[in-house]
Structure formats: structure tokens, C-alpha cells
C-alpha positions as CSV (number, residue, x, y, z in Angstrom):
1,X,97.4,72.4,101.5
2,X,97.1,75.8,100.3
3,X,98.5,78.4,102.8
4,X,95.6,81.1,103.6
5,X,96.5,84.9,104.3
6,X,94.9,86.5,107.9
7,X,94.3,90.3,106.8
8,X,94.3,92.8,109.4
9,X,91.0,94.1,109.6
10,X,91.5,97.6,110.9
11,X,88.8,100.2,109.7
12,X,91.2,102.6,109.2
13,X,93.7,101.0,107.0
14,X,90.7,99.4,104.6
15,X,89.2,103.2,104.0
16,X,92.7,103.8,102.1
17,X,92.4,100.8,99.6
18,X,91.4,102.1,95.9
19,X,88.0,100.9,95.6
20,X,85.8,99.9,92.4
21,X,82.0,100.0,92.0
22,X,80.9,96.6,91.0
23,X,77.6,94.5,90.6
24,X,78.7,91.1,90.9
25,X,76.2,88.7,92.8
26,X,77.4,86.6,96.0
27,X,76.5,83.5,98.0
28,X,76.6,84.5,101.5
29,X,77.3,81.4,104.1
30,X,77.5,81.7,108.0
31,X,75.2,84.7,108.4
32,X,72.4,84.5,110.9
33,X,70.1,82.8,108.4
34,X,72.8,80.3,107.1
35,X,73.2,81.0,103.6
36,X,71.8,83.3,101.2
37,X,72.8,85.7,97.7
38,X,73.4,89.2,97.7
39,X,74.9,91.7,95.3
40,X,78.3,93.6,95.9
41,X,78.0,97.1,95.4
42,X,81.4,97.9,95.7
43,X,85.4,96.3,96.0
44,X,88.8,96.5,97.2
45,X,91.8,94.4,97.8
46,X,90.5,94.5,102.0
47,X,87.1,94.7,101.6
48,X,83.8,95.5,99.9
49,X,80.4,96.6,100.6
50,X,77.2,94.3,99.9
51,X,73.8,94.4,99.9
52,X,71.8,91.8,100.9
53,X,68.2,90.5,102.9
54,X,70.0,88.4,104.5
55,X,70.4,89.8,108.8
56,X,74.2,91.2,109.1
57,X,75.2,91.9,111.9
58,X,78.2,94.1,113.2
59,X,80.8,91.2,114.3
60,X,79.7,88.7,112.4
61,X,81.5,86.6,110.3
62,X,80.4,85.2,106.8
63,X,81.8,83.3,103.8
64,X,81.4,84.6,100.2
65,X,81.2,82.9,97.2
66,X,81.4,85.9,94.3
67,X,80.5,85.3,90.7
68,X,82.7,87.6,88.5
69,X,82.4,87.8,84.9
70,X,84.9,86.3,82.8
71,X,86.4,84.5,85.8
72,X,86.0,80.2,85.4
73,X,85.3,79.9,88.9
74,X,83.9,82.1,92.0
75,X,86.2,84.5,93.8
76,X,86.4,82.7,97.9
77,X,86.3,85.0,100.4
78,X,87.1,82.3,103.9
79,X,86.1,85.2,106.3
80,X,85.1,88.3,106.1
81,X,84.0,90.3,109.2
82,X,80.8,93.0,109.1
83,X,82.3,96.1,109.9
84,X,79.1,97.9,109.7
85,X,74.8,96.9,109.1
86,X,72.1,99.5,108.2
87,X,69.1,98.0,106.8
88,X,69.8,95.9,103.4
89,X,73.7,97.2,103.1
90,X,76.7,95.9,105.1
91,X,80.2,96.8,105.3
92,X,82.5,93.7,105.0
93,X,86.2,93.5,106.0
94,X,88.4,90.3,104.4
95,X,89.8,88.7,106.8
96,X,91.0,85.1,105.6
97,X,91.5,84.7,101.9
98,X,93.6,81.5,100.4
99,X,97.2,83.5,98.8
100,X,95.5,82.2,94.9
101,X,92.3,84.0,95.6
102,X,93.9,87.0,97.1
103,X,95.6,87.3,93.8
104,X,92.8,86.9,91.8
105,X,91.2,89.5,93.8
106,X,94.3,91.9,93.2
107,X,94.0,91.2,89.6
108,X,90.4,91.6,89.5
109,X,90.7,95.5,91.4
110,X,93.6,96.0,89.9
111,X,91.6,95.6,86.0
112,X,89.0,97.2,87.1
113,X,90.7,100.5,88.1
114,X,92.6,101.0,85.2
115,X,89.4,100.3,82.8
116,X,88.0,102.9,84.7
117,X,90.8,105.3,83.9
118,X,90.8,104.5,80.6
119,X,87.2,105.8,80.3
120,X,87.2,108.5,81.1
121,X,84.3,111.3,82.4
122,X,82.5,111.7,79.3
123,X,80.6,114.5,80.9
124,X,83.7,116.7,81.6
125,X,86.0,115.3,78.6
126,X,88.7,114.4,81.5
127,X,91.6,111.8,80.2
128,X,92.0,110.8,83.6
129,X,89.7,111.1,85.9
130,X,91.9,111.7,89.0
131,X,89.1,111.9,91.3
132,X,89.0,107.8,91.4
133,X,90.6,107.7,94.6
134,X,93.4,105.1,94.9
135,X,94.7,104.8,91.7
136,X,98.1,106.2,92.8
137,X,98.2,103.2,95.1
138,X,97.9,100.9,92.6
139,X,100.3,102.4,90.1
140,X,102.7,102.9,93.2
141,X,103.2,98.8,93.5
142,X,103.4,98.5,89.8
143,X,106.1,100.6,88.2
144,X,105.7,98.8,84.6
145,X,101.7,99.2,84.8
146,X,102.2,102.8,85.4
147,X,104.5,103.4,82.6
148,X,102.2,101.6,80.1
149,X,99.3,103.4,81.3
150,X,101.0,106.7,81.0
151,X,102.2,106.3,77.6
152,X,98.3,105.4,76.7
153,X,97.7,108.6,78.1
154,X,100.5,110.5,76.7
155,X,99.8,108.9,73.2
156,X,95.9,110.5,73.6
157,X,97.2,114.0,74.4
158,X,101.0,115.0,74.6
159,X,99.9,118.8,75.3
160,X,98.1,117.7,78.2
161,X,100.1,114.7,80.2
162,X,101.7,117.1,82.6
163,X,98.9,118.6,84.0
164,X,96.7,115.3,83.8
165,X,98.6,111.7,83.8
166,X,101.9,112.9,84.6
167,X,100.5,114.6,87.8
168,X,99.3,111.8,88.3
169,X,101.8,109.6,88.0
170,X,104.2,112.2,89.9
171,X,101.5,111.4,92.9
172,X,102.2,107.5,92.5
173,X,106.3,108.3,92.2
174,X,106.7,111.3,94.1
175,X,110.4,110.4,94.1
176,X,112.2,108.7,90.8
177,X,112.6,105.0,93.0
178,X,115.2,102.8,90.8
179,X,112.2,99.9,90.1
180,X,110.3,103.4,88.0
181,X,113.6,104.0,86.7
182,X,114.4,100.6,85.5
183,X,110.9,100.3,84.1
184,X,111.4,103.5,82.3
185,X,114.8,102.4,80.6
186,X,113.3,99.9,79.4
187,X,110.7,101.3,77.4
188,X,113.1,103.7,76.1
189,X,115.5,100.7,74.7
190,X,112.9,99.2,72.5
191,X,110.8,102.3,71.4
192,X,110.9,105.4,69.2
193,X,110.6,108.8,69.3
194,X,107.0,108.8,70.8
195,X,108.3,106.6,73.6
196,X,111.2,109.2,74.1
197,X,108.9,112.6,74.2
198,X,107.2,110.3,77.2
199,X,109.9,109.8,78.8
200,X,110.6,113.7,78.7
201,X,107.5,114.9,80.2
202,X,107.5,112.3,82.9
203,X,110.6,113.1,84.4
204,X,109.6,116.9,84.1
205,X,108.2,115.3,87.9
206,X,111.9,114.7,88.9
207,X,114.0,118.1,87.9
208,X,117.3,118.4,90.2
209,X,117.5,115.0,90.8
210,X,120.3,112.5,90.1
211,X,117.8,109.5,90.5
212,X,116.9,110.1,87.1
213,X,120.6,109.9,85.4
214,X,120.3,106.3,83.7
215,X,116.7,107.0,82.1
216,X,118.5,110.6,80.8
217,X,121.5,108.5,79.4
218,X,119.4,105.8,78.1
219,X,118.2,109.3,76.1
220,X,121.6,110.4,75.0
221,X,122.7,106.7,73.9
222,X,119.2,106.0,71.8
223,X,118.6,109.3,70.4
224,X,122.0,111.4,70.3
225,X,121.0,112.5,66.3
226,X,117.6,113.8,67.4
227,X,118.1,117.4,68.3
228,X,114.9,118.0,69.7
229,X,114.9,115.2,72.0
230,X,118.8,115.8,73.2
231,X,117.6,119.6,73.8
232,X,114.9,118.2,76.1
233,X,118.0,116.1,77.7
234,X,120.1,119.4,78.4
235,X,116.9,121.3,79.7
236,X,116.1,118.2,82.5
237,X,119.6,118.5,83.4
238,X,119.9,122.0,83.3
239,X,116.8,122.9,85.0
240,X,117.6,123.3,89.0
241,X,115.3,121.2,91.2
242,X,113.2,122.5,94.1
243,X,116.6,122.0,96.5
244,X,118.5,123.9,94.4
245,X,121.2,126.0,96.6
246,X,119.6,129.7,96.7
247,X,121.0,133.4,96.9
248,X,122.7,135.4,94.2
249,X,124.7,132.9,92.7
250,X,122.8,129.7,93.6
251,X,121.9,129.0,89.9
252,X,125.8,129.1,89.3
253,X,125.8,126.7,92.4
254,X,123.4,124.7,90.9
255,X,124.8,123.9,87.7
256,X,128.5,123.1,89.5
257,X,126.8,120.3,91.3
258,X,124.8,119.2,87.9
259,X,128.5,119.3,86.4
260,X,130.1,117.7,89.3
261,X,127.1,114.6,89.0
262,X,127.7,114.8,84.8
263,X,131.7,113.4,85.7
264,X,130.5,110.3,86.9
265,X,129.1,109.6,83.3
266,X,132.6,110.0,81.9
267,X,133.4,106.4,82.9
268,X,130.2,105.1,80.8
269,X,130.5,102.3,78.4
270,X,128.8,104.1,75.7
271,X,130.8,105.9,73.8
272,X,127.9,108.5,73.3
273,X,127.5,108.9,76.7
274,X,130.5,109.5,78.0
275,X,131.1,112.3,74.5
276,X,128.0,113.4,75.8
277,X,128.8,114.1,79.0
278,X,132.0,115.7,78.0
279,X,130.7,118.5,75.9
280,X,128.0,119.1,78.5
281,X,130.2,120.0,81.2
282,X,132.0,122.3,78.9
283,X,128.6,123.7,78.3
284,X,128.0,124.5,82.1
285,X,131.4,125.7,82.6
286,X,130.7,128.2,80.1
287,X,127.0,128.8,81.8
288,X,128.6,129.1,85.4
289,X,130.9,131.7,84.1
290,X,128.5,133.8,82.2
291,X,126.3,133.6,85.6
292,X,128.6,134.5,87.6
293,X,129.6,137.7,85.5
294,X,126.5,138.7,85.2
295,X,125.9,138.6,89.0
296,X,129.2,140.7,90.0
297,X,127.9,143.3,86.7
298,X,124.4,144.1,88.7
299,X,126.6,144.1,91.8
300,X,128.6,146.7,90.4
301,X,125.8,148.8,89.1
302,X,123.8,148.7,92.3
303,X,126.8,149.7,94.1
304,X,127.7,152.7,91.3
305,X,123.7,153.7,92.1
306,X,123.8,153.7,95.9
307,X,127.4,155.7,95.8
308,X,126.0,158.5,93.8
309,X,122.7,158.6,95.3
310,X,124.6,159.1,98.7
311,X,126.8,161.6,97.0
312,X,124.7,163.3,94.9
313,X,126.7,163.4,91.8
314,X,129.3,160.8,90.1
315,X,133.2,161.3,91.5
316,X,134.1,159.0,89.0
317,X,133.5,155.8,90.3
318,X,133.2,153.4,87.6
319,X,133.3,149.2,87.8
320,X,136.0,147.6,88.0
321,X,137.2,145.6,85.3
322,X,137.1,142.0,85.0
């Protein structure tokens, strides 16, 4: 027998399921009258909203049988609770649903939401139309959906991605998880330069952090003749992140610990990598230093200027040398 999911039906928790607006007729069984149709106005993964003649009651539980195009059979809803009646509309909570419906019914939201983004507000030109509430959500489970999605967007306007579908996906990820990662690498070891400009933008979301080291070496070890793309390497690794140390030489600071996380890519297999890596930590050596100088130089010169404005003239005090 085919083991059947109990869904928690807490009002709360089915308001923060994505939801898609639908017109997909129902039969309705165990209402007050029985059985009857009805038309669903509305979807999620925990719920939907229908309208129907049929009397709903608050409490009551019901059946549905939902026709959906393109599916060979009807989507089975066991139980599912009324939440909610006011006139012809009622607000239905899924409570029993067998485990190959429940995936049909992720697939079928799941479809629906990205079609949606793929549209598009006509009206206001938008890529993505990020008020569709939920999306994230569905993205967040589905680190490979995510990346294809945001490649489709990237591919429709480069200039654009970080303000529209990389925000967006930054709101699905807000950290670099290793499943994203993964997901990431992968696209990178089969694609080209478009796939690798991607890449670049999207992890614009993760700057100062170490999470996203393999998708930056996948980088190095696919495109190490490609100038432009290995200067967008060095600027993600160069670029501090938001918990970057701070005061006068915390840039310096920064870009030791970005050096001190660089050694571990010493030992990589690649070649490329590890030469990489190498001439990259020479490269911040040289950066820390020049920091650094510059830091104890305005030093020097503030002190020179507070000294003679105290004095009122110059007694010869002059920087020290370095």
C-alpha cells in the first residue's frame, strides 16, 4: 500500500508557501452536500484556495479530485481541511496527501513558478518579477534549478543580473551552502565563457568568503588563459567581505587572511591551481606591504600637521624614513 503523508495544518506555516494562481477545475467529495465541482483559484505545496457552490464550512473536511492540464490523471488531495468560508470561496489546508501525489503536486507548483518568472511583467519590462512571493523558497531546496534559472536570466541581460536575478538568487542562498557550490562547479566544468561570466556575477553575493574557494578554482583550472575572466577571479578574492577586520590597517588585515586561506590551494592537484595560487600570494604580499606604507605615510603627515599647528612653525621635524 502506498504510504500517505499527514501535513501539519498550521495557518501560519501554509501563508509562507510560494503560491501560484491557477484555474484548474475540482471534484469536491465529503462536503456538506456530498460531492460537487469547483474551480481552484489559487495553489501551493500546503494548500490552495477554491471556489465553489458547494456549503464549506470552517472545519470541515473534503476530498479533491483536480484536473490539471497535461497531467494523465487527477491530482488526489485525501484531506484537506477549510481553514476559512466566505460566500462562494474557501480556504483549504492539505492535510493527507499519498507521498506520489505530493510529488506531483511539488512538481506541478514548482513548474508553475518558474514559468511565471520566465514571463515576465510585460507592463514594467521586469526579467524577474521578484514580487512573486516565494520563489526564493523554491530555488532554496533546489540548488541545480536555481543555477539553470539564473543563467537563463543572466543569458537575457548580463548588465542587469546583479541587481535582478542575482539578488534574487543571493535571497535563496544568502550564504554559499556546499550543495549551491557543488551545483555551480559543475556548470562551470562543462561550459564556456558565458557560463564563467555567470559564475562571476553570482558569487559577487559571497565576497570575503572561503565557502566559495572550489567554484573560484574550478575558474582558475578551466579558464587560466582568459585574462578577463582570471581578473574577475583576483577581484572576488581580493575584494574584503562585509566581516572584513576594520581600522587603519584592516584592508592589510584582510588580504593576510585571504593569503593565509590562498595556502591551502598549494596542495591542489591541478597544477594550475596550485601555480595559481602561488603567484597570487606573492601578489598580496606585495598589496599588504604597499598598504601598510601607505598607512604609516598619512600617519606621519598628520602627525607633521598636528606638531606644527601646535608650534606654530616647522622645527624641523620631518618623517622618519622607512
Amino acid at each position: 500500500m502506498e504510504s500517505e503523508s499527514v501535513m501539519n495544518p498550521k495557518v501560519d506555516e501554509q501563508r509562507t508557501e510560494p503560491r501560484v494562481a491557477v484555474q484548474f477545475r475540482a471534484m469536491v467529495s465529503g462536503s456538506v452536500e456530498s460531492e460537487g465541482t469547483g474551480i481552484l483559484l489559487d495553489l501551493s505545496q500546503s494548500g490552495c484556495r477554491l471556489e465553489s457552490p458547494l456549503l464549506m464550512l470552517p472545519g470541515l473536511s473534503v476530498a479533491l479530485r483536480i484536473a490539471v492540464p497535461g497531467f494523465e490523471w487527477a491530482l488526489m488531495i485525501d484531506g484537506a481541511d477549510v481553514q476559512w468560508a466566505e460566500e462562494d470561496r474557501a480556504g483549504l489546508v492539505f492535510v493527507r496527501i499519498r507521498d506520489t501525489e505530493r510529488q506531483r503536486l511539488h512538481e506541478l507548483v514548482t513548474d508553475r513558478l518558474v514559468r511565471a518568472a520566465d514571463t515576465g511583467d510585460d507592463a514594467e519590462g521586469e526579467l524577474v518579477p521578484f514580487e512573486f512571493q516565494g520563489l526564493e523558497a523554491v530555488f532554496s531546496k533546489d540548488p541545480e534549478l536555481a543555477i539553470r534559472k539564473g543563467l537563463a536570466w543572466f543569458a537575457q541581460d548580463g548588465a542587469e543580473f546583479r541587481f535582478r536575478g542575482g539578488s534574487l538568487l543571493g535571497r535563496a542562498f544568502p550564504t554559499c551552502t556546499p550543495e549551491f557550490a557543488a551545483a555551480l562547479g559543475e556548470l562551470l566544468k562543462v561550459g564556456g565563457d558565458k557560463e564563467a561570466e555567470f559564475a562571476l556575477a553570482l558569487l559577487d553575493n559571497y565576497l570575503g568568503s572561503t565557502s566559495i574557494d572550489g567554484v573560484l578554482k574550478e575558474l582558475v583550472s578551466r579558464f587560466s588563459h582568459d585574462d578577463r575572466i582570471m581578473g574577475g577571479v583576483r577581484t572576488l578574492i581580493n575584494s574584503p567581505g562585509a566581516g572584513a577586520p576594520s581600522g587603519e590597517f584592516g584592508l592589510a588585515n584582510a588580504w593576510q587572511v585571504k593569503k593565509e586561506s590562498l595556502a591551502r590551494w598549494l596542495t591542489d592537484e591541478r597544477p594550475v591551481v596550485a601555480a595559481f595560487a602561488e603567484q597570487h600570494m606573492a601578489e598580496l604580499d606585495r598589496m599588504i606591504l604597499e598598504e601598510r606604507r601607505r598607512i604609516e605615510l598619512e600617519r606621519e603627515i598628520r602627525e607633521r600637521t598636528r606638531h606644527e599647528d601646535e608650534s606654530g612653525h616647522d622645527h624641523g621635524y620631518r618623517p622618519k624614513p622607512f
